[in-house]
VEXDREN-2710 file (C-alpha; in Angstrom, 1 decimal):
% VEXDREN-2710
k/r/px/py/pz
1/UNK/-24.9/10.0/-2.0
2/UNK/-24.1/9.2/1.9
3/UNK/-23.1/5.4/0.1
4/UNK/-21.1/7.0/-2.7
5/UNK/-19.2/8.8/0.3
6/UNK/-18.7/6.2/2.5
7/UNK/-17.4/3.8/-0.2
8/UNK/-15.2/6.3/-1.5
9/UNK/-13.8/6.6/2.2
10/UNK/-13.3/3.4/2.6
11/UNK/-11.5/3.1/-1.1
12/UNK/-9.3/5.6/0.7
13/UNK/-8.3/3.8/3.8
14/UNK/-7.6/0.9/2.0
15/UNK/-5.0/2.8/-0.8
16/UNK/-2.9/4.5/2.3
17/UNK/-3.1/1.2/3.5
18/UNK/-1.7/-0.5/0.9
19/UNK/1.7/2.2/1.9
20/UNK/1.0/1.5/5.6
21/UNK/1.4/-2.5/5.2
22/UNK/4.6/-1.6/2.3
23/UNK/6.2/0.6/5.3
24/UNK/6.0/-2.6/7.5
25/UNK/7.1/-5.0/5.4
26/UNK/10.1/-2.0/4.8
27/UNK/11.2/-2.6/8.5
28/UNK/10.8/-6.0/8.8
29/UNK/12.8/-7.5/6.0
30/UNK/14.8/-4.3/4.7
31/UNK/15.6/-4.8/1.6
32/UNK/12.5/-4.8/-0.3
33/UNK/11.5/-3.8/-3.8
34/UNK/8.1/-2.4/-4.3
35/UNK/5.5/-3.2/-7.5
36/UNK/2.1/-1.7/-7.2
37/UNK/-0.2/-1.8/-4.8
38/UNK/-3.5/-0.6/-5.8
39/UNK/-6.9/-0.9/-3.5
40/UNK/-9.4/-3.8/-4.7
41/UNK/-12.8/-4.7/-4.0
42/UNK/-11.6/-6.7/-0.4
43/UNK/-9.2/-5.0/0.6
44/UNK/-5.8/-3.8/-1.2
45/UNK/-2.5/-5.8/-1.8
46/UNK/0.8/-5.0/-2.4
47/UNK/3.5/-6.8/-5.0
48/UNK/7.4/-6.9/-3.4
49/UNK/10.6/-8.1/-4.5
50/UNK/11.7/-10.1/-1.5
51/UNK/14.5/-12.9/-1.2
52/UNK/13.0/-14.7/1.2
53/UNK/9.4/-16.4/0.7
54/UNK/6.7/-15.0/3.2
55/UNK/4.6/-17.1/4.5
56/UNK/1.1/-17.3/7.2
57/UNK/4.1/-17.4/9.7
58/UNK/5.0/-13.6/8.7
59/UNK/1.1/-12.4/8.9
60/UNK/1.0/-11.1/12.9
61/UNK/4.3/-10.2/13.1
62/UNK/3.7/-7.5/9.7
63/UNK/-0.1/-7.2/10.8
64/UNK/1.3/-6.0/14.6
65/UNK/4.0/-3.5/12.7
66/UNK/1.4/-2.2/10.3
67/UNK/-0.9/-1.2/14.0
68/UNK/2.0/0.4/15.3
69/UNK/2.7/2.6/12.5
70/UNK/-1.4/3.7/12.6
71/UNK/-0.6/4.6/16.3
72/UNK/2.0/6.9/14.9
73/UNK/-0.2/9.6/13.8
74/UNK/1.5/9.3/10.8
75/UNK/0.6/12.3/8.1
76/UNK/0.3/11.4/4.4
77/UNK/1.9/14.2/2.4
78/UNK/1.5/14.7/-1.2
79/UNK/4.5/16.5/-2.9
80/UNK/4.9/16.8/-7.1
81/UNK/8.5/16.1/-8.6
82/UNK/9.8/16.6/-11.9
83/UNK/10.6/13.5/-13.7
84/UNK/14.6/14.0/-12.7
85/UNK/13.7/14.4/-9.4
86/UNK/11.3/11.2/-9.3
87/UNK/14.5/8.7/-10.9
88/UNK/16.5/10.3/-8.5
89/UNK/14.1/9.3/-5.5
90/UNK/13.7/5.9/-6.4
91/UNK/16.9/5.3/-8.2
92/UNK/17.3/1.8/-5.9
93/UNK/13.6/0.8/-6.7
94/UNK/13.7/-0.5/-10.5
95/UNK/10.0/-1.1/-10.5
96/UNK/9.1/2.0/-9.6
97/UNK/11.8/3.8/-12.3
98/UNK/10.2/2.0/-14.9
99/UNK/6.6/3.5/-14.1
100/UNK/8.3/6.5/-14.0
101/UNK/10.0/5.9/-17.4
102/UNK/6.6/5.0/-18.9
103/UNK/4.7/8.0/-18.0
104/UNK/4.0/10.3/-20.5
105/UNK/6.5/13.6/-21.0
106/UNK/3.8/16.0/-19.6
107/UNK/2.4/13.9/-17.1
108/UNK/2.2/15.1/-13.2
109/UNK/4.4/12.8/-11.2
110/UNK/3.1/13.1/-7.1
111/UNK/4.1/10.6/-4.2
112/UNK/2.9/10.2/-0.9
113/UNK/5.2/10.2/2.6
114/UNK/3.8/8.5/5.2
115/UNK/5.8/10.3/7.9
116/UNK/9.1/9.9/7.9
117/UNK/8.6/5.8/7.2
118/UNK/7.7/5.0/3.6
119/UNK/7.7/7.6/0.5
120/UNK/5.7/6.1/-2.8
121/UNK/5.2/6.6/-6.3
122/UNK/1.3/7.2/-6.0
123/UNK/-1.6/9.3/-7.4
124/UNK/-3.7/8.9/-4.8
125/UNK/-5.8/10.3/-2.8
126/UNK/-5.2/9.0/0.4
127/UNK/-6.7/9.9/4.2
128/UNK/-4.8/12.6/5.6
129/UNK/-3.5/10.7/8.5
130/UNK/-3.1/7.4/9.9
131/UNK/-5.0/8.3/12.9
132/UNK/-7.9/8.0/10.2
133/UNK/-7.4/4.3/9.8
134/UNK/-7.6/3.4/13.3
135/UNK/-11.2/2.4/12.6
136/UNK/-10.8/0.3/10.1
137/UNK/-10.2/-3.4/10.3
138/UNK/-7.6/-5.4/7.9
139/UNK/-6.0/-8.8/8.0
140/UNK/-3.6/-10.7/5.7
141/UNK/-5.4/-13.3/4.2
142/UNK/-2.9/-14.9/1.4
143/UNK/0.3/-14.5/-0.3
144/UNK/0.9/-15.6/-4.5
145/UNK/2.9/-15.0/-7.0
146/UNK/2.0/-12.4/-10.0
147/UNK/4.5/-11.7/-12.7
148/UNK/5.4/-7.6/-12.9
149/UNK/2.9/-6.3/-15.0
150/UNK/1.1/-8.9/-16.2
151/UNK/4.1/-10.9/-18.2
152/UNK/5.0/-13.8/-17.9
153/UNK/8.4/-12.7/-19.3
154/UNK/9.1/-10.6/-16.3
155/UNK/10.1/-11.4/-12.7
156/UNK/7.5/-13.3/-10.3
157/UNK/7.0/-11.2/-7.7
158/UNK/5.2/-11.8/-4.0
159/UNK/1.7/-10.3/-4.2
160/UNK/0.4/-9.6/-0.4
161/UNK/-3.3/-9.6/-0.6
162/UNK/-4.5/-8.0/2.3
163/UNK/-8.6/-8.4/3.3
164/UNK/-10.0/-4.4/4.9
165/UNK/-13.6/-3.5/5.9
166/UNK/-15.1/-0.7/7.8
167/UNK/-15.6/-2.5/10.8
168/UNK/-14.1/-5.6/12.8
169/UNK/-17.8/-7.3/12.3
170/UNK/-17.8/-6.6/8.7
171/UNK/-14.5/-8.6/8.2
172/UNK/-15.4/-11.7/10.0
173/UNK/-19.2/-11.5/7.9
174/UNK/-16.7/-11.4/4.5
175/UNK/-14.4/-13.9/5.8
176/UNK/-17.6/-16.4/7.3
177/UNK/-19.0/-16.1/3.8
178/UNK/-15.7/-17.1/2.2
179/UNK/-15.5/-20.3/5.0
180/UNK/-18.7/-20.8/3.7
181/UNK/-18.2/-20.4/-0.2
182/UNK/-15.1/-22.7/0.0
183/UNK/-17.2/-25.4/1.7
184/UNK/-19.5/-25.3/-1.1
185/UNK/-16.7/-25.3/-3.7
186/UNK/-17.8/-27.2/-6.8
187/UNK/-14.2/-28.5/-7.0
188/UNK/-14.0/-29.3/-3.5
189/UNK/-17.4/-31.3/-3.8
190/UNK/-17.0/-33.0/-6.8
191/UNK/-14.0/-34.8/-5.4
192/UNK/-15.3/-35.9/-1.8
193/UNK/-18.6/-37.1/-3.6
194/UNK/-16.8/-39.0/-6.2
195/UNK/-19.0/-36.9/-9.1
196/UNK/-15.3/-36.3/-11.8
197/UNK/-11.6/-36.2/-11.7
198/UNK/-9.7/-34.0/-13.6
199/UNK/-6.7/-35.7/-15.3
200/UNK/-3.3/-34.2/-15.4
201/UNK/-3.5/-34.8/-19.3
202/UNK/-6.3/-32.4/-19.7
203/UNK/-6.6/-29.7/-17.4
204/UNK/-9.9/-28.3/-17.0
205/UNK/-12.0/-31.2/-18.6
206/UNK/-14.1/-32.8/-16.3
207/UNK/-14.1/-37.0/-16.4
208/UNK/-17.6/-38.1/-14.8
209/UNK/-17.3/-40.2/-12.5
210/UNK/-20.7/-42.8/-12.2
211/UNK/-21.9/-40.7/-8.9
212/UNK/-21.8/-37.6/-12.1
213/UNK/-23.4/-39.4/-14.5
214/UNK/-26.3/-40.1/-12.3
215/UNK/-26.6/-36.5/-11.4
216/UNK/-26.2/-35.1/-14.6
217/UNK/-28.9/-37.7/-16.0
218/UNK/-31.5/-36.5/-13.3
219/UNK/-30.3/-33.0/-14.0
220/UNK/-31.4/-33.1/-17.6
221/UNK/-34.6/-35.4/-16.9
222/UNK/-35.7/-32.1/-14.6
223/UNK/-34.6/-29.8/-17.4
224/UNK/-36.6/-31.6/-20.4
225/UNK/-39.6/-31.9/-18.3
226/UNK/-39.9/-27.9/-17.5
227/UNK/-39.1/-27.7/-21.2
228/UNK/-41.9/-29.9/-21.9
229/UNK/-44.2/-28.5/-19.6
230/UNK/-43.3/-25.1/-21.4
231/UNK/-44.0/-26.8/-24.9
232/UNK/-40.7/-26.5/-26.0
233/UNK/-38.8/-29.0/-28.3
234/UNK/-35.4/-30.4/-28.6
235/UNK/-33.1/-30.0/-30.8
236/UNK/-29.5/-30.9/-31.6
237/UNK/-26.5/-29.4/-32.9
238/UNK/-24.0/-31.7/-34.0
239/UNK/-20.5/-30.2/-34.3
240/UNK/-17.7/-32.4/-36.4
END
């Protein structure tokens, strides 16, 4: 129950977070359209509409803005709207009109203010106040591109993926283990060890290399040999 609670806390912290780094981003580079920006299992990220590309260079400076807005004591307060009164808020946000177009007649439409700074389309729930966050640790980690909704038919937009744990030691652990992961990255390793190549003329096939083919072969010596041992026996589909 005390994990349940704690996980659901941190869930928490990480959605108003999601509006505290959009509310940044909002000062910075002015005129900016909002997507989503739902809390994930790292962190949270948020999808813009920006003219101008971020890039690693733009991390501190939003990271530093998104600090001073926590400092605020900013409250997060939940109001309901009418469906008028929602297109009318966000009449200069088009993503945001067409989830409010798409919602069904009878459905509740809430939003969150953070302060005075940033008002969202949002169901939350949310911490009461960023004094809450001041706890938590975040960090930018990347920036890519994620067509609205899903389709490819839409706009690209700039998904901000941003990495948030409890604690400052739990974020370096996450990010160590991802240093670590990539280090250990199949894709990585298959091309400093001269095991395959993939060829541009078809992506995601694997050509084995002779460093492969010797591994592979000593792979499936060790796996006919349990299977032996086990008193199993081969067999063979053949597919045409």
């Amino acid at each position: 129950m005390e994990l349940q609670k704690e996980n659901l806390q941190l869930q928490m912290a990480r959605h108003t977070l999601s509006h505290v780094l959009a509310s940044a981003i909002k000062e910075i580079f002015k005129n900016v359209k909002f997507g989503i920006g739902p809390a994930i299992d790292n962190g949270f990220y948020y999808d813009i509409d920006l003219e101008q590309s971020l890039t690693p260079s733009d991390f501190a400076k939003i990271e530093n803005k998104m600090h001073e807005l926590i400092k605020l004591n900013l409250p997060m307060i939940k109001e309901i709207l009418t469906k008028e009164q929602a297109l009318k808020m966000f009449s200069d946000q088009p993503y945001k009109i067409e989830l409010i177009n798409d919602l069904e007649k009878d459905e509740i439409i809430s939003i969150y203010k953070l302060g005075d700074k940033f008002t969202d389309l949002c169901r939350g729930p949310h911490v009461e106040n960023t004094k809450d966050l001041r706890s938590y640790a975040f960090k930018i980690s990347k920036i890519s591109g994620a067509y609205w909704r899903g389709n490819e038919k839409n706009k690209m937009l700039q998904r901000v993926y941003v990495h948030c744990f409890s604690s400052n030691e739990q974020l370096a652990n996450y990010e160590k283990m991802l240093e670590e992961a990539e280090k250990r990255d199949h894709r990585k390793l298959g091309r400093e060890l001269g095991l395959f190549f993939i060829s541009d003329y078809a992506n995601g096939m694997p050509f084995y290399m002779p460093n492969g083919v010797a591994v592979r072969n000593e792979l499936i010596k060790f796996w006919r040999e349990v299977h032996r041992e086990a008193h199993y026996e081969e067999i063979k589909l053949q597919l045409h």
